[in-house]
C-alpha positions, 0 to 999 in steps of 0.5 A, a space after each residue: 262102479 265101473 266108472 268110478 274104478 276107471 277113473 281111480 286107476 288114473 289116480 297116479 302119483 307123482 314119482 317123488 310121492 312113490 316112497 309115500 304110497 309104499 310106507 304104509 303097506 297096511 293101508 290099502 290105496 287107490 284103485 283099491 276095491 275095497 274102497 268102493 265097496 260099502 261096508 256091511 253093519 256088525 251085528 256082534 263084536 267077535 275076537 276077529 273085530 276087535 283085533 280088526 279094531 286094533 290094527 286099525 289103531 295101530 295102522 292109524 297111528 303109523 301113519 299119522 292120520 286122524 282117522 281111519 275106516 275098515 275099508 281102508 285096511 280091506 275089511 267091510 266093516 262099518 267100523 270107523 276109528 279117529 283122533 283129533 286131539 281129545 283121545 280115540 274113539 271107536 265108531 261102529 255102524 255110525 250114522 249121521 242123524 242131523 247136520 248143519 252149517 258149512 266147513 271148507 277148511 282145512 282142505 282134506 287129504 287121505 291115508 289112501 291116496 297119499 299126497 293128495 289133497 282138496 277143498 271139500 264142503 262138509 258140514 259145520 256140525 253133526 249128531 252121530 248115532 253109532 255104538 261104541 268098541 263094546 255095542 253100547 250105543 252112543 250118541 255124538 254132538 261134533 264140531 269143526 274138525 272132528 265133523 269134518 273126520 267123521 264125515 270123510 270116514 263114513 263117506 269110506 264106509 260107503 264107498 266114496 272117497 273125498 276126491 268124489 266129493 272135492 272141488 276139482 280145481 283144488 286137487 293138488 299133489 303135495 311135492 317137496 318139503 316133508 310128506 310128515 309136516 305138521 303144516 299138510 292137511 289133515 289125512 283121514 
């Protein structure tokens, strides 16, 4: 862990992406050490996951992401949150049960390390066993995009960030133009 807190203290972004890195203060970013912490499993829904489930929506949505991890609000919770288009969905103790296939596109960025962004190899599709935001347990066959979300936001559940995982020479800053632009990689 050591390591890996050195090498997230040398994360540094570019002055231009300053602003970026402040907007949304209820995120957590790097060197964070919640986001190298593995979060535990919820064995009950309290009043206290549940209001942690609606920041967690509120913060996603701010900032304009498709999904959103506990940790990245400072809380170890296996609780993942996102939306890639067909409506939110609340994942709770996820679990990937089967993968297949292979996805590079699109590069990933993330809420936590604004302006960032790289190739990542994630799997074509995945099943998914996790309870939904009232324990019921559910079972997901994803695709595409909404693997790729999935995928990024239970690696945060166990402390691992997408830059762990990209290709090096494809990390990129993302200067100029508007840090909101539909046409940047999609921030998890």
């Amino acid at each position: 862990m050591s390591d890996l807190a050195s090498i997230d203290s040398q994360v540094t972004p570019p002055l231009e992406l300053e602003e970026a890195w402040t907007r949304h203060p209820e995120i957590v970013k790097i060197p964070h050490p919640a986001l190298r912490q593995h979060a535990k499993p919820v064995t009950r829904m309290t009043s206290e996951l549940r209001n942690l489930i609606a920041r967690m929506i509120h913060a996603m949505r701010e900032a304009r992401g498709l999904g959103l991890a506990a940790n990245q609000v400072g809380a170890l919770h296996r609780i993942l949150i996102y939306d890639t288009g067909d409506g939110l969905k609340v994942l709770i103790n996820p679990r990937v049960i089967g993968a297949k296939g292979e996805q590079l596109e699109p590069p990933e960025g993330c809420l936590s390390i604004p302006g960032l962004q790289g190739v990542v190899k994630r799997a074509q599709e995945l099943r998914v066993r996790a309870f939904d935001e009232r324990l019921r347990p559910v079972t997901l066959r994803v695709k595409d995009l909404e693997s790729r979300v999935i995928q990024h936001e239970i690696d945060h559940l166990d402390g691992v960030l997408f830059i762990d995982r990209a290709e090096p020479d494809t990390l990129v800053w993302l200067i100029g133009g508007d840090e909101e632009d539909d046409n940047e990689a999609p921030r998890d």
